[in-house]
PABA-797940 format. One line per field, with one value per residue: residue number from 1; residue in three letters; x, y, z of N, C-alpha, C, O in turn. Coordinates in pm, 1 decimal, decimal comma. Layout:
BEGIN
nr = [NUM/...]
rest = [ALA/...]
nu = [X/...]
nv = [Y/...]
nw = [Z/...]
cau = [X/...]
cav = [Y/...]
caw = [Z/...]
cu = [X/...]
cv = [Y/...]
cw = [Z/...]
ou = [X/...]
ov = [Y/...]
ow = [Z/...]
//
This chain:
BEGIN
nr = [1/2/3/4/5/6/7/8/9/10/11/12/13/14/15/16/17/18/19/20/21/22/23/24/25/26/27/28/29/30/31/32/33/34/35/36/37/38/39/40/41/42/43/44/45/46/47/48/49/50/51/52/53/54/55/56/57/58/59/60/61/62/63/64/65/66/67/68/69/70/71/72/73/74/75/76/77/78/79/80/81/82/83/84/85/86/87/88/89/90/91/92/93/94/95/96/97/98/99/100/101/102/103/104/105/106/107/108/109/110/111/112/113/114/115/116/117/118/119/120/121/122/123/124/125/126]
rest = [UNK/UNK/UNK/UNK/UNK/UNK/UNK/UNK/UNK/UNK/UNK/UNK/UNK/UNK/UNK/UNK/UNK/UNK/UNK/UNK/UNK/UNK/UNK/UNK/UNK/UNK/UNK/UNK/UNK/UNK/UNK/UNK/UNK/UNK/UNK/UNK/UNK/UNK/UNK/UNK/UNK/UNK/UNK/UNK/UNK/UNK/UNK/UNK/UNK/UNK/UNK/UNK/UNK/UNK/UNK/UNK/UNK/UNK/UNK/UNK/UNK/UNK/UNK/UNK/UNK/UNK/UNK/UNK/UNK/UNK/UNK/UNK/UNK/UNK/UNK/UNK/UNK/UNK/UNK/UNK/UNK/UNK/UNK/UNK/UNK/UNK/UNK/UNK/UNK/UNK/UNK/UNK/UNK/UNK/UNK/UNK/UNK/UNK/UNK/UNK/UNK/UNK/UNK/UNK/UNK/UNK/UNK/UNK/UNK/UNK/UNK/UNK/UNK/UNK/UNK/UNK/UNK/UNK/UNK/UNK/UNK/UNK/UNK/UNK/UNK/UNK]
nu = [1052,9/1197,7/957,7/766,0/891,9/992,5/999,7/844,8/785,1/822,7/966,5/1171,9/1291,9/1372,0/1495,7/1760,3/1849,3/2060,9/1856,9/1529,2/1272,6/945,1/685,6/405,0/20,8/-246,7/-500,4/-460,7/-430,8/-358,3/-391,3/-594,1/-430,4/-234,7/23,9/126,9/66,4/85,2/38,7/97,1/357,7/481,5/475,9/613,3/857,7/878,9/921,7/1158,5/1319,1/1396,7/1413,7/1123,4/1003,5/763,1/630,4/409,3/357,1/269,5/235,2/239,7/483,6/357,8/87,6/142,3/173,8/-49,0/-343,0/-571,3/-619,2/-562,3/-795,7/-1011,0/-973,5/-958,4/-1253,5/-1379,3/-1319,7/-1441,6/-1368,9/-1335,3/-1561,2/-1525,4/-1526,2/-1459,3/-1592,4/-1686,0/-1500,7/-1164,2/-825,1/-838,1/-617,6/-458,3/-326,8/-510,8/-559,3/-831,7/-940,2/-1118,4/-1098,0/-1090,7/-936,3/-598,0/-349,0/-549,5/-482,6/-230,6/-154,6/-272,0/-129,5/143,2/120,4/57,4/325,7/480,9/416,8/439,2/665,3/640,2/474,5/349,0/369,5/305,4/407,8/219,4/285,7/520,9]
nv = [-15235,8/-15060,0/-14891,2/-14907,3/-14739,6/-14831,9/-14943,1/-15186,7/-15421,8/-15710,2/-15730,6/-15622,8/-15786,9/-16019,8/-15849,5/-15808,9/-16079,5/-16371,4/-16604,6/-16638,0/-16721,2/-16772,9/-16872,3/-16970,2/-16882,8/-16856,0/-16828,7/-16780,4/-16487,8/-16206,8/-15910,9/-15661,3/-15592,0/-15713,3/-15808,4/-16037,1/-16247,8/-16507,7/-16472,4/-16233,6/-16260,7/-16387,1/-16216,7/-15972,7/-16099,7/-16213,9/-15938,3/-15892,9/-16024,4/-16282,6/-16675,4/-16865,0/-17130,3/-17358,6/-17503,8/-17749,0/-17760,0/-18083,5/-18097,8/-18065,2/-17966,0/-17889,5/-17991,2/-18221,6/-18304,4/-18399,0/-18474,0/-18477,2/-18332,5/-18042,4/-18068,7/-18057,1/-17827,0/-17610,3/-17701,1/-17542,1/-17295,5/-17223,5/-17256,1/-17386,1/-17670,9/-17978,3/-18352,6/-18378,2/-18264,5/-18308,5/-18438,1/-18465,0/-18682,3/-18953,4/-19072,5/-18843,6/-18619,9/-18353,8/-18097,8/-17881,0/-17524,4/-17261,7/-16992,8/-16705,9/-16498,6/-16419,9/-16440,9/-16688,4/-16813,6/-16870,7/-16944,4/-17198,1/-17337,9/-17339,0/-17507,3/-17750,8/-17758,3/-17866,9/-18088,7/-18229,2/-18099,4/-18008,6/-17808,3/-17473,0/-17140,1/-16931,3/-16658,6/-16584,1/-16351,5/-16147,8]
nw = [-11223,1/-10929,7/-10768,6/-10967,4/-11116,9/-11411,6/-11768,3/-11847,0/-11665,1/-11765,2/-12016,7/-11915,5/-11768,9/-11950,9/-12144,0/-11968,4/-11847,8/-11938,5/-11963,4/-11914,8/-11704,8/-11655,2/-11422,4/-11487,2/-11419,7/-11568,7/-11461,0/-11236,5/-11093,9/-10829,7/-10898,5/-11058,2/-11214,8/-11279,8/-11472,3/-11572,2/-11776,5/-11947,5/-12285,5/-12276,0/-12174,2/-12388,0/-12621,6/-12538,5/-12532,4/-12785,0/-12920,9/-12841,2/-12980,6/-12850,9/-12800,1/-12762,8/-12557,5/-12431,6/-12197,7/-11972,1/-11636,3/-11482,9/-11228,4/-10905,0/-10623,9/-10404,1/-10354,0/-10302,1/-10532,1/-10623,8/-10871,3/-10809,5/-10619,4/-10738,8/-10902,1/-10719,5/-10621,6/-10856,2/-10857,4/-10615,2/-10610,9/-10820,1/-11104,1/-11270,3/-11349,5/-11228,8/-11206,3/-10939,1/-10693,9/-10436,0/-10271,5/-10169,0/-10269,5/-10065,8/-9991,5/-9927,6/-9638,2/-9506,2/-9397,7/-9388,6/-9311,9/-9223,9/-9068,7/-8837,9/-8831,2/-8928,7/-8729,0/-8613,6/-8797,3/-8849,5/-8574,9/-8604,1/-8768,6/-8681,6/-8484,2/-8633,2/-8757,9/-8556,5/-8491,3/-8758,1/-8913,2/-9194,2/-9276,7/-9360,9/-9394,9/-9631,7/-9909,0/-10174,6/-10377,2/-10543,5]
cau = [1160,8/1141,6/853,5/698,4/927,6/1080,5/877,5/746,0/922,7/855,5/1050,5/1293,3/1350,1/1381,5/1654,9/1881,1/1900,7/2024,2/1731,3/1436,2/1202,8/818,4/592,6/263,5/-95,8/-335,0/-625,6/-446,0/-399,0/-329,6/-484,0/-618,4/-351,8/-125,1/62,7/219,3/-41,8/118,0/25,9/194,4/541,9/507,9/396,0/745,0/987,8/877,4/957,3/1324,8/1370,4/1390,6/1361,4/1033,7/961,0/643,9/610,9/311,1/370,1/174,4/215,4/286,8/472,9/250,1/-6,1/210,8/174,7/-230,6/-428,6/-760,7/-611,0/-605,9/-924,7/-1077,7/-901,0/-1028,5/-1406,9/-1424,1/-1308,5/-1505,5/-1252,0/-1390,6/-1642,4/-1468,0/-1611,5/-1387,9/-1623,1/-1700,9/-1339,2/-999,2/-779,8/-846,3/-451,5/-369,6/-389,3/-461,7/-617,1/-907,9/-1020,7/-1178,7/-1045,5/-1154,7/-791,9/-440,7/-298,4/-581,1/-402,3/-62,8/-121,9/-302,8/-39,3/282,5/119,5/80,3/447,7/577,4/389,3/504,2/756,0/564,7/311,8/403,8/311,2/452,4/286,1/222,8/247,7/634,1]
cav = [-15177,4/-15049,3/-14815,7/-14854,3/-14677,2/-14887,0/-14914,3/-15309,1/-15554,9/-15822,2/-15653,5/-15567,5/-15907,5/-16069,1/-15796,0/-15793,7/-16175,1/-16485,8/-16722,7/-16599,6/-16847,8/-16740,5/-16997,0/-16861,8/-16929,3/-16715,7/-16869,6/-16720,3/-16311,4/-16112,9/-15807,1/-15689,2/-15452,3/-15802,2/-15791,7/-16156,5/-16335,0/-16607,8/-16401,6/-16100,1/-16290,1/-16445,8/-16061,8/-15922,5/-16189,8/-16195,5/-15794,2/-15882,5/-16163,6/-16398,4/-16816,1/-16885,2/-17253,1/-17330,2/-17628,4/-17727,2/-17846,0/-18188,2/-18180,1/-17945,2/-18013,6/-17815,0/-18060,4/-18361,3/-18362,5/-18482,4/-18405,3/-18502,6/-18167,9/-17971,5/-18057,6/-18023,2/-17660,8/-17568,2/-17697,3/-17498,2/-17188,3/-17237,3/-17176,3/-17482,1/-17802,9/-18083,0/-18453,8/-18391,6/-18170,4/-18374,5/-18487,7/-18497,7/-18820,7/-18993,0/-19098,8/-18728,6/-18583,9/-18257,0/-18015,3/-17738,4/-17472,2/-17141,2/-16943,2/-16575,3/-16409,0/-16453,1/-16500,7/-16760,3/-16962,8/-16889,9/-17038,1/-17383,8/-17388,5/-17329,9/-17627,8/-17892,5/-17782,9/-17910,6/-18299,1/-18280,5/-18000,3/-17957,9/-17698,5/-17351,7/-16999,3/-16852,1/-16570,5/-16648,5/-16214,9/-16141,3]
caw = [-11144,6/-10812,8/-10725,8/-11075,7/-11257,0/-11532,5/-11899,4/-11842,1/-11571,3/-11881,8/-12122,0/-11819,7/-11745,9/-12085,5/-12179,3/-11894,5/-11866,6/-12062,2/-11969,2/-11824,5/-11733,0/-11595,5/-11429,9/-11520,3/-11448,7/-11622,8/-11314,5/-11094,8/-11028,6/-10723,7/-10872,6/-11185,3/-11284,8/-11317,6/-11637,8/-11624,0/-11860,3/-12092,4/-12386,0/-12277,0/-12199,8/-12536,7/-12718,4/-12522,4/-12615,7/-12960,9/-12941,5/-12840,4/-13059,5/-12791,2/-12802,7/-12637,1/-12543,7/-12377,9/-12093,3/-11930,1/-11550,9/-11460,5/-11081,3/-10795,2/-10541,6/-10266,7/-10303,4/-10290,9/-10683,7/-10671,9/-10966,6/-10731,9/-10504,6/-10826,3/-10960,3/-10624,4/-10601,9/-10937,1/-10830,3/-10498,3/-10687,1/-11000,4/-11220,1/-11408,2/-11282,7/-11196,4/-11103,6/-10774,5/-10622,6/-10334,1/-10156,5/-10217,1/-10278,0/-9932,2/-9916,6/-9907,2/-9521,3/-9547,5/-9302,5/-9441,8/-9159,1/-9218,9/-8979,9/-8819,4/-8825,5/-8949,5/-8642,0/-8541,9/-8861,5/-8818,7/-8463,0/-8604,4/-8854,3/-8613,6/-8351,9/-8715,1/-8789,9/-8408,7/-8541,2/-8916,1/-9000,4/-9378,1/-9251,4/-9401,3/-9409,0/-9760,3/-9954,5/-10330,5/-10417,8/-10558,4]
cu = [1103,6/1063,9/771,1/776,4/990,0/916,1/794,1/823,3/938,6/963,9/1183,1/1369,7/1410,5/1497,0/1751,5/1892,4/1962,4/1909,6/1635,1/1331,6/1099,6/767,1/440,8/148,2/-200,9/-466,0/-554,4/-340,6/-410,2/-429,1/-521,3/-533,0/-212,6/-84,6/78,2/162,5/103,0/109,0/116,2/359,9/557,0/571,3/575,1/884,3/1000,3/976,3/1092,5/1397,4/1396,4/1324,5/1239,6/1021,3/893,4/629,2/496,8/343,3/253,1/142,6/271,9/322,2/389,4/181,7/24,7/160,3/-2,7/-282,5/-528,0/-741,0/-643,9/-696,2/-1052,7/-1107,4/-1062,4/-1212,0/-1440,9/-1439,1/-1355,4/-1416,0/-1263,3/-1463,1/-1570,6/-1550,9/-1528,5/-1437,6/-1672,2/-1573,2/-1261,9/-951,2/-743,4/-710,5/-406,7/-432,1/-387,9/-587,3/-664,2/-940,0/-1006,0/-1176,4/-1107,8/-1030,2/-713,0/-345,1/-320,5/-459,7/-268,0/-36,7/-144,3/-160,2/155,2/225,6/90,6/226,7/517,4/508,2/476,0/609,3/739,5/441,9/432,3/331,0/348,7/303,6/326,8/226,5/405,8/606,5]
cv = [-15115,8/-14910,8/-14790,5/-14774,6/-14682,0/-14882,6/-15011,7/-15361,1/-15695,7/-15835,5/-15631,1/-15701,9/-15984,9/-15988,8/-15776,0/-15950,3/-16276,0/-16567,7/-16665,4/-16738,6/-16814,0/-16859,7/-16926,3/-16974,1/-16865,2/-16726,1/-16795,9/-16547,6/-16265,7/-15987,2/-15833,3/-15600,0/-15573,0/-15808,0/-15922,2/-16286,1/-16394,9/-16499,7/-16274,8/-16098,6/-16299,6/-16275,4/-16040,1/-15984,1/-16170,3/-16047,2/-15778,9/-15981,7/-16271,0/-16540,2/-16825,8/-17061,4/-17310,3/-17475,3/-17613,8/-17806,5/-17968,3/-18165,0/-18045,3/-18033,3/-17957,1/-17861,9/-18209,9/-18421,8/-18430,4/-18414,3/-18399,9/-18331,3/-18036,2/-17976,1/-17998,3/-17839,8/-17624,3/-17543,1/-17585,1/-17383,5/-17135,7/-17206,4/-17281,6/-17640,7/-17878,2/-18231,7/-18474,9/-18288,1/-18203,1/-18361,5/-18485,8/-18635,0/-18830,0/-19063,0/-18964,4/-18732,0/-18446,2/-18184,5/-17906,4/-17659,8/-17349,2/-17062,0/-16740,9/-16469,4/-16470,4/-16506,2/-16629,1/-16888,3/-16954,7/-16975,4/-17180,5/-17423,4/-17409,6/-17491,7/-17771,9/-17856,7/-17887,1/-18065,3/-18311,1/-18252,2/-17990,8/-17866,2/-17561,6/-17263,1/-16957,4/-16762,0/-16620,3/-16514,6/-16200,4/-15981,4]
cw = [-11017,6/-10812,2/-10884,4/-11166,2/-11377,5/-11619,5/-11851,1/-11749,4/-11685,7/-11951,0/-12039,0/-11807,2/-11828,3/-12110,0/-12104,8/-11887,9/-11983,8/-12104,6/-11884,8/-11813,7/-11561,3/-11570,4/-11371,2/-11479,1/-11496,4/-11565,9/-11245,0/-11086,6/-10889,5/-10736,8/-11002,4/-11271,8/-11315,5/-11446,1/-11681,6/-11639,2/-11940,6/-12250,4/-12373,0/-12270,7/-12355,1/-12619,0/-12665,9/-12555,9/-12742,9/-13001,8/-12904,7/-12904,4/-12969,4/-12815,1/-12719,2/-12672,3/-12419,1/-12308,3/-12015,7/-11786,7/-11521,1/-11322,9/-11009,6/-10657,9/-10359,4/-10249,5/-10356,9/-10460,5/-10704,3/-10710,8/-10915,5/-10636,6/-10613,2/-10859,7/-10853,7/-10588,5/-10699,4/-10918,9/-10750,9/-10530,5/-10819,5/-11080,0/-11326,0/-11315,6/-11332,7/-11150,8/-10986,6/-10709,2/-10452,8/-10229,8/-10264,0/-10211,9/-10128,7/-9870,5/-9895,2/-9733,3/-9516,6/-9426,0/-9347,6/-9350,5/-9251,0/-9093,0/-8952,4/-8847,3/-8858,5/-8868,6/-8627,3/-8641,7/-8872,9/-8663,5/-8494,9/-8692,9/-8819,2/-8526,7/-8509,2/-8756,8/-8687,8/-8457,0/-8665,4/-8961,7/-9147,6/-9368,4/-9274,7/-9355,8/-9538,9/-9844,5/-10089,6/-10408,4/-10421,3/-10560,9]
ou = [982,4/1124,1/724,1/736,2/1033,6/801,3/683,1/944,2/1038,5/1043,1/1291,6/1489,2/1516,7/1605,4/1848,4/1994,7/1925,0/1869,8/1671,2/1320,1/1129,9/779,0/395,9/156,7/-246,5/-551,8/-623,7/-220,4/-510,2/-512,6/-510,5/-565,6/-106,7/-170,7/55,8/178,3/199,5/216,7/193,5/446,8/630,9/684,8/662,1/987,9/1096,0/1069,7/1150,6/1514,3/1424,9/1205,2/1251,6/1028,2/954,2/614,5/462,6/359,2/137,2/32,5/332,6/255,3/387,2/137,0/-42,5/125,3/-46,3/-304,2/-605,2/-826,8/-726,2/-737,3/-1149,5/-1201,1/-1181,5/-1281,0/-1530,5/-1546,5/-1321,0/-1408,9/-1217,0/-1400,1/-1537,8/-1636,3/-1526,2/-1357,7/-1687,4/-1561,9/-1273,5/-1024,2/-661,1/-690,9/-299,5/-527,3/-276,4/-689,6/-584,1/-990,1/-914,9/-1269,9/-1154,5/-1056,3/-722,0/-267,2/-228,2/-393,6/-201,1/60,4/-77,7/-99,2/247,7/308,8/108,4/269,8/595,0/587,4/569,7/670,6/837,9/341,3/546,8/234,6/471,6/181,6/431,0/174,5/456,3/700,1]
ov = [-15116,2/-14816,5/-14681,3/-14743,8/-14587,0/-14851,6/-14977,6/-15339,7/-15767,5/-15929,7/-15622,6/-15717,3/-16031,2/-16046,3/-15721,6/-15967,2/-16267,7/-16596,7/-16644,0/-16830,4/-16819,4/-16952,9/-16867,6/-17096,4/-16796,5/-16647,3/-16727,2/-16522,4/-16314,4/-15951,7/-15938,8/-15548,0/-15533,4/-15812,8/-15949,7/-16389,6/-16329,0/-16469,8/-16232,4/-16022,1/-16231,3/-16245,2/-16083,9/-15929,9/-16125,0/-16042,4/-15672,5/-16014,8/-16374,0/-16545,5/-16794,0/-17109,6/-17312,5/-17567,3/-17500,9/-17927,2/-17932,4/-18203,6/-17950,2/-18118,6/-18000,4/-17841,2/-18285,9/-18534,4/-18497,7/-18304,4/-18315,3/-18248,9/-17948,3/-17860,3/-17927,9/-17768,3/-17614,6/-17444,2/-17514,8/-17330,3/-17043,9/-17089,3/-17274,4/-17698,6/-17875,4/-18222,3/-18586,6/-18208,7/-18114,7/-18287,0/-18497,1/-18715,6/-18760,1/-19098,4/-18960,9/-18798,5/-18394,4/-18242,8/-17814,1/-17729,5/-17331,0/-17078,4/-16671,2/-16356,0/-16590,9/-16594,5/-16710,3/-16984,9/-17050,8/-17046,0/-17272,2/-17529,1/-17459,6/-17582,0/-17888,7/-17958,8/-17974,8/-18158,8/-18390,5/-18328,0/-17962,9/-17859,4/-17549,1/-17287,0/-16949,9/-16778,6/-16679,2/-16528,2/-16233,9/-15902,8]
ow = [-10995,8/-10863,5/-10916,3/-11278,4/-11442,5/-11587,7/-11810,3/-11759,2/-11691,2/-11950,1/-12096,5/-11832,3/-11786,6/-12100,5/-12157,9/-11954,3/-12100,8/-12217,5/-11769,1/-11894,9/-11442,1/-11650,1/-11272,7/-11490,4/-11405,0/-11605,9/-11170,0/-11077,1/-10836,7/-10653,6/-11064,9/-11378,5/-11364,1/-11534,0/-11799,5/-11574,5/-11979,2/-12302,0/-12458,9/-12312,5/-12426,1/-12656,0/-12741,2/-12594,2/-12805,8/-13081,9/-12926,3/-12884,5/-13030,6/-12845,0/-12600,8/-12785,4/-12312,2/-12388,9/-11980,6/-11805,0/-11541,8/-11283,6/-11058,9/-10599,5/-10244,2/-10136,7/-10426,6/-10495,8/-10797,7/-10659,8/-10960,5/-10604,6/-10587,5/-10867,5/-10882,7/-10553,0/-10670,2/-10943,3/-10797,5/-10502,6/-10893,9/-11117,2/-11439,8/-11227,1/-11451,3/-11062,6/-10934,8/-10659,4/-10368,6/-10132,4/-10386,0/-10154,2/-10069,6/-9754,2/-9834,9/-9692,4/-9521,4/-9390,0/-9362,4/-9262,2/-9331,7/-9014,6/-9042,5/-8887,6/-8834,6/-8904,3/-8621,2/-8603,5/-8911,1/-8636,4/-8447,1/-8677,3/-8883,2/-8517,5/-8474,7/-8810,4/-8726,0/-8446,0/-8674,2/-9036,9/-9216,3/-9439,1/-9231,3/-9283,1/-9542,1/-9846,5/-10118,2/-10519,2/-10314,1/-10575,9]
//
């Protein structure tokens, strides 16, 4: 709830709706004070009697659905060795830059929108 002061937002969510429905990665946190592990939805549903039923996505569409972009991800970030540590699938076109400032990549990324219109900005922190 807002400013921290409800019991859990899990538990919050789960009992004020009909269907709740989390799309979790337990690789990927923001901080370390994140609550919204797989295990912990499960643990709070259970505790309201809620249906849980558990789906595993194959594909994303952010990286035009390629498992070679995921595995690649995963490598760069160790989050587990991959044999795609080299390149990505050479039909994707995809543009990497290491950049000095926020701005500098909000500017490369406003001048590949004006060619493509599929170049974003979006934060991944709710």
């Amino acid at each position: 709830m807002f400013d921290n002061i409800g019991e859990n937002q899990i538990k919050e969510i789960i009992k004020a709706s009909k269907f709740s429905i989390f799309f979790i990665d337990d690789l990927q946190r923001i901080t370390l004070k994140d609550k919204g592990s797989v295990s912990e939805i499960i643990k709070r549903a259970k505790q309201q009697d809620a249906i849980i039923e558990q789906f595993e996505l194959t594909s994303q569409f952010r990286c035009s659905g390629s498992a070679s972009y995921i595995s690649w991800i995963e490598d760069v970030l160790q989050i587990r060795n991959t044999a795609n540590h080299d390149e990505i699938d050479s039909n994707l076109n995809y543009d990497i830059k290491i950049v000095d400032n926020p701005n500098e990549m909000r500017d490369f990324i406003k001048k590949k929108n004006r060619k493509n219109n599929n170049s974003r900005v979006v934060a991944g922190y709710c």
